[in-house]
N, CA and C atoms as an extended XYZ file, in Angstrom:
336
Properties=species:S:1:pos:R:3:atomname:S:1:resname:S:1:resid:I:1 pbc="F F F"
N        24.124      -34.864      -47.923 N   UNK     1
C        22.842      -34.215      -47.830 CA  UNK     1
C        22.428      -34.149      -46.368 C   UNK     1
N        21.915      -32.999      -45.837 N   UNK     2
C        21.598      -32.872      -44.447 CA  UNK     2
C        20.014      -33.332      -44.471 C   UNK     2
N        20.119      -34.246      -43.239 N   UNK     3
C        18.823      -34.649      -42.700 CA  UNK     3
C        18.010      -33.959      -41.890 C   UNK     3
N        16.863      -33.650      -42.353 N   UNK     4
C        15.931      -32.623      -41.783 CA  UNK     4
C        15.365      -33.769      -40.467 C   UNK     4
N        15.451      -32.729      -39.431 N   UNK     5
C        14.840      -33.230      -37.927 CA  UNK     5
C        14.083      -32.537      -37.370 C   UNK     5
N        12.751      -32.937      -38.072 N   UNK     6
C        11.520      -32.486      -37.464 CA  UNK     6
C        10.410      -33.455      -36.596 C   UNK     6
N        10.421      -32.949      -35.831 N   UNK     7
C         9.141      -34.002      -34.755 CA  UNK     7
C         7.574      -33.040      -34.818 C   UNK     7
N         6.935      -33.859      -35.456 N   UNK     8
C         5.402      -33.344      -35.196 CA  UNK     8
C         4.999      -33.472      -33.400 C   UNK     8
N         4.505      -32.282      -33.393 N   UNK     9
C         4.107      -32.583      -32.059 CA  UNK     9
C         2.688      -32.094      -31.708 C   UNK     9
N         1.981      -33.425      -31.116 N   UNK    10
C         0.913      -33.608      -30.941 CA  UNK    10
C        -0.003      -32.313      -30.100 C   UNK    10
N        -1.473      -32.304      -30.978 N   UNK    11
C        -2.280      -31.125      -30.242 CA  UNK    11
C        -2.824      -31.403      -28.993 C   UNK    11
N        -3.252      -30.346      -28.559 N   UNK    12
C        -3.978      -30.408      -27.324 CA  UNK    12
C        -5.176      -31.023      -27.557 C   UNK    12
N        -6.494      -30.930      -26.808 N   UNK    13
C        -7.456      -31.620      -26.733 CA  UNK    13
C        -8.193      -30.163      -27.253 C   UNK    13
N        -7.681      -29.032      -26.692 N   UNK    14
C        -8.263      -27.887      -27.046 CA  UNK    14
C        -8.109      -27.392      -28.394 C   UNK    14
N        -7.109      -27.777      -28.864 N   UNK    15
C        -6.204      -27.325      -30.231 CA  UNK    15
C        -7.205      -28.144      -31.283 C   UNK    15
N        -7.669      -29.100      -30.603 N   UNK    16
C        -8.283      -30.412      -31.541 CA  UNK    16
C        -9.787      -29.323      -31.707 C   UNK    16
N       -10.404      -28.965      -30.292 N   UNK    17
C       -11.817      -28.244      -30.436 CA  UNK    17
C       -11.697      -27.604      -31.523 C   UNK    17
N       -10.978      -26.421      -31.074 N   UNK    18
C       -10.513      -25.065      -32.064 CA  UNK    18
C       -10.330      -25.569      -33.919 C   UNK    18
N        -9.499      -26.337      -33.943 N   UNK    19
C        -9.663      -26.533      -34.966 CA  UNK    19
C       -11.069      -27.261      -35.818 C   UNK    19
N       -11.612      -27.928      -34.986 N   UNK    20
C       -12.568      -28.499      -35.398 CA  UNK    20
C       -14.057      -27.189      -35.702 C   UNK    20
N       -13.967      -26.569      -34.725 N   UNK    21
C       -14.926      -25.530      -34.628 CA  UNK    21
C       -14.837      -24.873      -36.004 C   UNK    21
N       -13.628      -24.423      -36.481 N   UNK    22
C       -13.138      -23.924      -37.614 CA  UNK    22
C       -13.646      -24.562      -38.580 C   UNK    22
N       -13.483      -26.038      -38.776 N   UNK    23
C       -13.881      -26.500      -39.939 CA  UNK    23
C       -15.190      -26.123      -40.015 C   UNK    23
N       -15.950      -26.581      -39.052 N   UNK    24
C       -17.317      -26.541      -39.214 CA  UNK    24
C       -17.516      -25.132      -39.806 C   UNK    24
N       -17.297      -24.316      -38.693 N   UNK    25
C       -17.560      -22.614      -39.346 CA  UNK    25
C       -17.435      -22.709      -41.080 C   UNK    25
N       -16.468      -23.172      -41.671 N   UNK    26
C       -16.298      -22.978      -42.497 CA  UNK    26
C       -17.301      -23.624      -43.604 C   UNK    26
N       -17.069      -24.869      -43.112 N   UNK    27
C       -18.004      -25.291      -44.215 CA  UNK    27
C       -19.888      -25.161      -44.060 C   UNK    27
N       -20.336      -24.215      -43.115 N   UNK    28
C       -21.745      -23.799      -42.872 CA  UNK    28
C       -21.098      -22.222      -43.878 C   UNK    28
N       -20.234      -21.635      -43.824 N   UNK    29
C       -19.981      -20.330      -44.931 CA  UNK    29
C       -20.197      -20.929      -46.237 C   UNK    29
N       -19.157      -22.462      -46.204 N   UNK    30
C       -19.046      -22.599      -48.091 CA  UNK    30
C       -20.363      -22.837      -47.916 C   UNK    30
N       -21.648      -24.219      -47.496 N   UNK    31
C       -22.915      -24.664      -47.874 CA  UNK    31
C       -23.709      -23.211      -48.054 C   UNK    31
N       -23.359      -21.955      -47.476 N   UNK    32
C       -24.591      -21.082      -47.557 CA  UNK    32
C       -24.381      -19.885      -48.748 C   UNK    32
N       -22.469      -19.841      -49.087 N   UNK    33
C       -21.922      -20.051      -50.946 CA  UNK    33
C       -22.881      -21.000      -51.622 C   UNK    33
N       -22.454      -21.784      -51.622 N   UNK    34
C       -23.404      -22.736      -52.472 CA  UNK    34
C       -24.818      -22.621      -52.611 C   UNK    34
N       -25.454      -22.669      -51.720 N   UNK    35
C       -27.025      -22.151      -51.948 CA  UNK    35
C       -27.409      -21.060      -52.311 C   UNK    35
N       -26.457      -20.064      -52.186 N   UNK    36
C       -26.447      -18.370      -52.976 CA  UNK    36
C       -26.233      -18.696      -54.642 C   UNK    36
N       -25.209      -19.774      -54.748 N   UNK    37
C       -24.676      -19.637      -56.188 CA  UNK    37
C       -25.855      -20.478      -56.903 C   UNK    37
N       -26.899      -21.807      -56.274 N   UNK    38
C       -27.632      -21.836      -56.521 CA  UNK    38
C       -28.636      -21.294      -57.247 C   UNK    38
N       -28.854      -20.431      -56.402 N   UNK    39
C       -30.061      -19.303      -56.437 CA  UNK    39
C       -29.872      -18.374      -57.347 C   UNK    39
N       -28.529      -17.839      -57.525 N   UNK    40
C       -28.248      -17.332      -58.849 CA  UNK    40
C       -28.394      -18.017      -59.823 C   UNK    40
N       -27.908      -19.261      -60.273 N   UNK    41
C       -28.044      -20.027      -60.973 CA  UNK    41
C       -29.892      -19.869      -61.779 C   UNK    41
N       -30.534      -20.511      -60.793 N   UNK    42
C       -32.371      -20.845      -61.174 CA  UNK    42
C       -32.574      -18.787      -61.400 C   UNK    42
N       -32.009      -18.072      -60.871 N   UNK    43
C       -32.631      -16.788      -61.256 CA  UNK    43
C       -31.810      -16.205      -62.434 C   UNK    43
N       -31.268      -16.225      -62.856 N   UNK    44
C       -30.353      -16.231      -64.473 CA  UNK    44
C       -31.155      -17.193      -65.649 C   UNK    44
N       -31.341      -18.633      -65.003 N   UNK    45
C       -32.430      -19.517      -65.758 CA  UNK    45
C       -33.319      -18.925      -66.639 C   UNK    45
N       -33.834      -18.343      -65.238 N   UNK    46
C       -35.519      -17.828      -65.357 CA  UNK    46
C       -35.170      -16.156      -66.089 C   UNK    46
N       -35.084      -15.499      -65.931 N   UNK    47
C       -34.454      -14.512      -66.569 CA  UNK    47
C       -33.856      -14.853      -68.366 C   UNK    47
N       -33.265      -15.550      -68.471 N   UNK    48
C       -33.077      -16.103      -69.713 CA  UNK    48
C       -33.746      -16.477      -70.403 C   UNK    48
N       -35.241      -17.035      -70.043 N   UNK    49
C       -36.382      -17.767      -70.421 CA  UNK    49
C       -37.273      -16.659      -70.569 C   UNK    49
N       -37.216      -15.706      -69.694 N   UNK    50
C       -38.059      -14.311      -69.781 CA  UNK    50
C       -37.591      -13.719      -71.001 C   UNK    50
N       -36.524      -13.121      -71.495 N   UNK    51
C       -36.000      -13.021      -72.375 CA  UNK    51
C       -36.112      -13.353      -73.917 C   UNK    51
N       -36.103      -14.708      -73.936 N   UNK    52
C       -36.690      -15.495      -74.824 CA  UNK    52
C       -37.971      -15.465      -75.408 C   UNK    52
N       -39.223      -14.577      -74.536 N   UNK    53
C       -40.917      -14.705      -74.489 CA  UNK    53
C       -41.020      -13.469      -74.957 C   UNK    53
N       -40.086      -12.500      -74.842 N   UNK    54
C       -39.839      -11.006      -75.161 CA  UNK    54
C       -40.179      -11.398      -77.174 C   UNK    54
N       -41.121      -10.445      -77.264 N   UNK    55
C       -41.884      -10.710      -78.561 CA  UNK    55
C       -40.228       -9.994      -79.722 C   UNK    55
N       -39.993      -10.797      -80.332 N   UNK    56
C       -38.981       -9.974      -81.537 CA  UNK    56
C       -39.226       -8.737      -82.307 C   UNK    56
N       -38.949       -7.789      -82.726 N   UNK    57
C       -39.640       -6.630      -82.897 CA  UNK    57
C       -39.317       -7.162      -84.751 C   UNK    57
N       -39.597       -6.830      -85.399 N   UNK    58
C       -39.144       -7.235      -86.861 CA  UNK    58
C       -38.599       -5.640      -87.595 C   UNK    58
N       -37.555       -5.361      -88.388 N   UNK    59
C       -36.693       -4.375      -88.518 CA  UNK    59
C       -37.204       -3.806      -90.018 C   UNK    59
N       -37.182       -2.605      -90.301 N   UNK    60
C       -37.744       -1.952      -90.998 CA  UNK    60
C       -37.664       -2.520      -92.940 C   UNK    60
N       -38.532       -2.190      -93.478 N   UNK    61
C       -38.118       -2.864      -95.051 CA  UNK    61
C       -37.994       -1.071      -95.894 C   UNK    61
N       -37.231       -1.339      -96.861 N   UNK    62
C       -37.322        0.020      -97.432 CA  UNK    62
C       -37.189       -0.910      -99.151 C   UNK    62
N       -36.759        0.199      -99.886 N   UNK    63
C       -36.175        0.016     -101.243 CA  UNK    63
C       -34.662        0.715     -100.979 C   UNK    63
N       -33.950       -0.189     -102.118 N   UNK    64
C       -32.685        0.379     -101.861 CA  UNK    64
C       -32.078        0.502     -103.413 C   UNK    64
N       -31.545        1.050     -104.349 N   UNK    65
C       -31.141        0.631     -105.696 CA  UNK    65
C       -32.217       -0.139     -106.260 C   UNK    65
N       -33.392        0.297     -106.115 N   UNK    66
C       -34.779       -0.928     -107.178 CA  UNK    66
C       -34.751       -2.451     -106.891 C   UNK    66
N       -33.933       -2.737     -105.443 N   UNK    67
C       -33.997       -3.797     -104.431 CA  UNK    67
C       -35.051       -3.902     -102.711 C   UNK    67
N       -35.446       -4.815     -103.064 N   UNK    68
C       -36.251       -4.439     -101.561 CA  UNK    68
C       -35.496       -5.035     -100.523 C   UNK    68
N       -35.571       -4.222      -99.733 N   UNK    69
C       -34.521       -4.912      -98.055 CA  UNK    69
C       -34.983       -4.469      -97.212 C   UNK    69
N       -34.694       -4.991      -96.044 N   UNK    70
C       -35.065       -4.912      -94.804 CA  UNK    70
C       -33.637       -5.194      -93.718 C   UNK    70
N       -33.999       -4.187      -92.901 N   UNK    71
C       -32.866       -4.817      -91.882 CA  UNK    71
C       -33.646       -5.792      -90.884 C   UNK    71
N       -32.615       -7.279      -90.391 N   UNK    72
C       -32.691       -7.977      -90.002 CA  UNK    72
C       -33.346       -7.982      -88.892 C   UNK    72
N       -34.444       -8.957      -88.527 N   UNK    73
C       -34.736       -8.781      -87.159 CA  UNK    73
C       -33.752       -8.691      -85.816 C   UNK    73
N       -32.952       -8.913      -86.008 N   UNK    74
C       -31.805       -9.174      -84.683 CA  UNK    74
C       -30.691       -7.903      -84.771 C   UNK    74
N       -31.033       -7.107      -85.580 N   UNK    75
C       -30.562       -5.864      -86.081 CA  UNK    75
C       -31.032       -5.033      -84.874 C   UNK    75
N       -30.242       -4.292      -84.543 N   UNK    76
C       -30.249       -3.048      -82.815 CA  UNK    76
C       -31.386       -2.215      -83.504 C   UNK    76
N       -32.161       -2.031      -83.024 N   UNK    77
C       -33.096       -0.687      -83.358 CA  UNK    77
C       -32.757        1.105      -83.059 C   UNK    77
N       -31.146        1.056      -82.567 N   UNK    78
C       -30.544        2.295      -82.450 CA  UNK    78
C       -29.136        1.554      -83.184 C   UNK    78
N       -28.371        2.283      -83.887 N   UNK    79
C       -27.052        2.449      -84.742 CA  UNK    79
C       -26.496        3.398      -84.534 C   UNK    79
N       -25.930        3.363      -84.016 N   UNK    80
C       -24.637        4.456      -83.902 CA  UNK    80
C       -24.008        4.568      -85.832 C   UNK    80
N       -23.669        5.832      -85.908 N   UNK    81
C       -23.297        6.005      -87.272 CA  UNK    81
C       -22.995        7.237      -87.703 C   UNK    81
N       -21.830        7.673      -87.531 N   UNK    82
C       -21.333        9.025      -87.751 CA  UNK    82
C       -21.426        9.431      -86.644 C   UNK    82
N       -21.151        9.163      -85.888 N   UNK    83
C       -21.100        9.857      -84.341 CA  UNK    83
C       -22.307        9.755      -83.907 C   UNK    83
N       -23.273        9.189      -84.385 N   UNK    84
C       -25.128        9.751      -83.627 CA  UNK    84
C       -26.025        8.442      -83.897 C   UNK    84
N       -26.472        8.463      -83.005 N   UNK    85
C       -27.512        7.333      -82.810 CA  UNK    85
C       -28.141        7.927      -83.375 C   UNK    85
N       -28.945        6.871      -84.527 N   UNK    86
C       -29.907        6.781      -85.526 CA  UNK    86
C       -31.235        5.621      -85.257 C   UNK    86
N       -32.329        5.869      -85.362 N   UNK    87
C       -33.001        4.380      -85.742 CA  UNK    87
C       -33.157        4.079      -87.093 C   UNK    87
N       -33.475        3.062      -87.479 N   UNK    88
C       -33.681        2.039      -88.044 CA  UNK    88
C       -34.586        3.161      -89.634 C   UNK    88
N       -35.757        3.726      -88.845 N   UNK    89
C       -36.045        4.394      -89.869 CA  UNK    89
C       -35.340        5.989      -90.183 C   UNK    89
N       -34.724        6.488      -89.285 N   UNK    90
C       -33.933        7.616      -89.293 CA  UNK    90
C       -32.795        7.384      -90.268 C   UNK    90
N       -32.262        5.951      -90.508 N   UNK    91
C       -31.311        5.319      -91.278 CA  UNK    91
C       -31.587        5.764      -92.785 C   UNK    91
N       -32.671        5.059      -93.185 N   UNK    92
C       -33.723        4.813      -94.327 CA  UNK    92
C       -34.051        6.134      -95.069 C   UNK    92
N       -34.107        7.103      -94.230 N   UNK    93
C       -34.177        8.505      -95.114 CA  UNK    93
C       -33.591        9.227      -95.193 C   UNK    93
N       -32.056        8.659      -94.669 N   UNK    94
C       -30.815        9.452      -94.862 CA  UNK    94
C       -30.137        8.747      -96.300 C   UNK    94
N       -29.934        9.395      -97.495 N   UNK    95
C       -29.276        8.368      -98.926 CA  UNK    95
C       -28.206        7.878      -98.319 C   UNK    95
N       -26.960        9.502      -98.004 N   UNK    96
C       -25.734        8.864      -97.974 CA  UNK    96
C       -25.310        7.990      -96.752 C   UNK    96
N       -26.010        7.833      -95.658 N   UNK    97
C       -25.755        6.850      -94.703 CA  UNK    97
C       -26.601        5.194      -95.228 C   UNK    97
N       -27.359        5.196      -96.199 N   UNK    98
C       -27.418        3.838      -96.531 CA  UNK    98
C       -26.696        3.657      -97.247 C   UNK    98
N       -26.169        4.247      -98.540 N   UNK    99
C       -25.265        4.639      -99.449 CA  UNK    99
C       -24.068        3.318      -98.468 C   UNK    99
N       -23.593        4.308      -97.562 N   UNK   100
C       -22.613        3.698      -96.823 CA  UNK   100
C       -22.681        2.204      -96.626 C   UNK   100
N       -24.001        2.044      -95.812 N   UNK   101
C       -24.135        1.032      -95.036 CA  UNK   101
C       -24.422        0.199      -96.004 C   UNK   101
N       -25.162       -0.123      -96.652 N   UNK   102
C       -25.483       -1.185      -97.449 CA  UNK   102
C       -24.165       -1.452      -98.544 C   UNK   102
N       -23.510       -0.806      -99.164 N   UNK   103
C       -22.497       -0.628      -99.995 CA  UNK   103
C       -20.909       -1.616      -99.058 C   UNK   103
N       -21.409       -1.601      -97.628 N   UNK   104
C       -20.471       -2.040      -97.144 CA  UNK   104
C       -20.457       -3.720      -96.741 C   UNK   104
N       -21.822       -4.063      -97.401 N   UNK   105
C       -21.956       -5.962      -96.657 CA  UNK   105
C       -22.949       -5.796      -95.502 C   UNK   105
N       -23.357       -4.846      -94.962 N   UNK   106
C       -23.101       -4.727      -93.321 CA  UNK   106
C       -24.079       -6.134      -93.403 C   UNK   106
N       -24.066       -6.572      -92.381 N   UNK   107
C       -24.941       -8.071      -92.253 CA  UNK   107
C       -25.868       -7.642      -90.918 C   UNK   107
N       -26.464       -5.956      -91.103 N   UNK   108
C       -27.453       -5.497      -90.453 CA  UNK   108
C       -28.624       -5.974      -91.743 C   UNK   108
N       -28.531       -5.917      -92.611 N   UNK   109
C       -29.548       -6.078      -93.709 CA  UNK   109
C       -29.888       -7.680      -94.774 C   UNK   109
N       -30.952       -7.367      -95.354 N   UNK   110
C       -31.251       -9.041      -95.272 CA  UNK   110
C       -32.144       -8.496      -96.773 C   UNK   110
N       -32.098       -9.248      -98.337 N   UNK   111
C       -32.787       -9.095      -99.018 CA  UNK   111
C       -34.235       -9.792      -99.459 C   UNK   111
N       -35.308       -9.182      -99.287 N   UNK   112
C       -36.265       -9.788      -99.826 CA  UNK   112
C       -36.712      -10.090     -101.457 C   UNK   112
C-alpha cells in the first residue's frame, strides 16, 4: 500500500485575517437568516390566528328525497361540477347535479 506524503503547511498571519474575516462575514449573513426566518415564523403565527377569528360561514340546508341536509360548514362555497363553478345554492336547484352529488357519499353534505 502506498503511503500518502502530505505536509500541512502552515498559514500566514494574513491567511489567518482573511479567513477569519470570512467567518465572521458569514455568520452576521446566517444571524440576519435567522432573524428573517424568525420573523416569518411570528408572521405565519399571527396570520394563522387571524384566520381562525374569520367568522365560519355555515353551508346551505335544502330537502333532498323527504330528507333534510345541509352541506357542511367546511364545505367550499364554490364547486366545481361539470366543468362550472357552482355555489352552494346554484347546486340545490339543479335535481340532476344533486342527484349526482348526494347519491355519491360526497362528505360535502351532513344530515339533519
Amino acid at each position: 500500500m502506498a503511503e500518502n506524503k502530505i505536509q500541512a503547511t502552515p498559514l500566514t498571519e494574513e491567511q489567518l485575517k482573511k479567513r477569519e474575516e470570512a467567518l465572521v462575514a458569514g455568520e452576521a449573513k446566517l444571524k440576519e437568516a435567522q432573524e428573517a426566518l424568525k420573523q416569518e415564523k411570528k408572521d405565519f403565527a399571527e396570520s394563522k390566528k387571524g384566520a381562525k377569528a374569520e367568522k365560519v360561514v355555515p353551508g346551505e340546508k335544502f330537502e333532498f328525497q323527504g330528507m333534510n341536509k345541509k352541506f357542511r360548514d367546511t364545505a367550499p362555497k364554490s364547486i366545481r361540477y361539470d366543468g362550472k363553478a357552482w355555489t352552494q345554492a346554484e347546486l340545490i336547484k339543479d335535481q340532476d347535479a344533486m342527484n349526482d352529488l348526494v347519491s355519491s357519499n360526497s362528505n360535502l353534505f351532513e344530515n339533519l
